[in-house]
N, C-alpha and C positions, 0 to 999 in steps of 0.2 A: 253498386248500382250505377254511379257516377261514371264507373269506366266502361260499364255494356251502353252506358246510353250515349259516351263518346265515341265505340267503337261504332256503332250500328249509326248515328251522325255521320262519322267520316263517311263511312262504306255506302250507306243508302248515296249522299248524295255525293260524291265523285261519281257514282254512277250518274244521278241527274247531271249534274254538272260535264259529262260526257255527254247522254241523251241531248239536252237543249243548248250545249255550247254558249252558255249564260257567261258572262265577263264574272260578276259577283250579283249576290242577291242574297236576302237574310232567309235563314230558314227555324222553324219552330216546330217543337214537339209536345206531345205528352205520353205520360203512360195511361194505362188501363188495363188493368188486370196482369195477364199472362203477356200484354202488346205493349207495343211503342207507334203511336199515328205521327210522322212528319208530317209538315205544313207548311203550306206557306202559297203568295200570290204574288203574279211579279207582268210587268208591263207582257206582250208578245211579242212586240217588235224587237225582244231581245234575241229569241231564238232564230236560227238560221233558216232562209229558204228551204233549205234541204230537208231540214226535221217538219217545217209547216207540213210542207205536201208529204211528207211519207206518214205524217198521223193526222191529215186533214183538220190542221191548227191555223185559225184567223192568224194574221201575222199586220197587228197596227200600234201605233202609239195611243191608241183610246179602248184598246181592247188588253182587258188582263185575263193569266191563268190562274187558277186554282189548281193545286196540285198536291194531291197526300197520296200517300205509302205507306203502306202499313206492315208490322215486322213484328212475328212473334218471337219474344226472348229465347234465346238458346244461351246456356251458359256458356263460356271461350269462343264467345261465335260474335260475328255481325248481326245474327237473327237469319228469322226464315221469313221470307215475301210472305205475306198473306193475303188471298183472294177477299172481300169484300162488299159489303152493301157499302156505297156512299152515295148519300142524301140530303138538301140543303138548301139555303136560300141567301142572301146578303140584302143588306138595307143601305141607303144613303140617312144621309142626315135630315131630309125630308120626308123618310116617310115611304120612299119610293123602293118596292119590294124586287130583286133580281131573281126569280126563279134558276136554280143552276141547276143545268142536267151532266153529269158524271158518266166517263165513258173509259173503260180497262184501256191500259195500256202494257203491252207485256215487252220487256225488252232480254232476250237470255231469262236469265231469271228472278230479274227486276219485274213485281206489277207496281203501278202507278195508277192512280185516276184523277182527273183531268176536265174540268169545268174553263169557262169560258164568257166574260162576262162585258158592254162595254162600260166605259168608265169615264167620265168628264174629267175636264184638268183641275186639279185639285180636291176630287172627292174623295171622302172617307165612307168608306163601306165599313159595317158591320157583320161576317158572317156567322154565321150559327147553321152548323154542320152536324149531322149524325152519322155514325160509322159504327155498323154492324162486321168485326169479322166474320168466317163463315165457322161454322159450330156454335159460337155463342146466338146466345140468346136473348142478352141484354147492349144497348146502343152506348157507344162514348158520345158525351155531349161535349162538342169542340167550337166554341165560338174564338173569335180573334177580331182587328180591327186592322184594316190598313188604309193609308193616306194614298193617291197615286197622283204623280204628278205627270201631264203629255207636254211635250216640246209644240 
């Protein structure tokens, strides 16, 4: 299992890592059932003009994305994209609720979805995310936490 959730790791994101021309940034997973959801949130201002406007992405140092993928196991395989409900919200430390809206993005045969939130210098968000693939029936509950810091 270790080595499908390394393969499907590299493979999902060297693709993001092509898509947003990111220098580095941490990424996080889990499984769920027959699935693998990647995760992970990361400043905008990292990605390139060029990718902003061709997926009409804010592009600032106060604005982060949100960004999961999701990939049904195939055994000797990366996995297969899988289309998706994503659903969700983030909190700060006060209390203060970020509604996120989630919007497909298809690359070849990469999907991703793609939230957009802003963010003050030094705040920690709390997300808590639900992701229905399509067939199933029952939701992954995916919360995480990240720090952001703006220049």
């Amino acid at each position: 299992m270790f080595t499908l959730t390394n393969k499907l790791f590299k493979g999902l994101f060297i693709a993001t890592l092509t898509l947003f021309s990111v220098n580095s940034y941490a990424e996080s997973s889990m499984e769920f059932g027959d699935y693998i959801i990647h995760y992970n949130a990361f400043r905008s201002d990292t990605i390139s003009p060029e990718v902003a406007k061709q997926y009409d992405l804010p592009r600032a140092n106060n604005r982060v994305i949100i960004n999961i993928a999701v990939l049904k196991k195939v055994i000797n395989t990366t996995g297969t994209p899988t289309a998706s409900n994503v659903t969700g919200h983030a909190i700060n430390l006060t209390g203060q609720l970020k509604q996120l809206t989630f919007k497909q993005i298809k690359e070849g045969t990469a999907i991703y979805y793609l939230a957009n939130t802003k963010v003050s210098n030094g705040e920690r968000l709390k997300f808590d995310l639900k992701v229905i693939p399509d067939g199933e029936k029952r939701a992954a509950s995916l919360q995480f936490n990240k720090k952001f810091l703006i220049n």
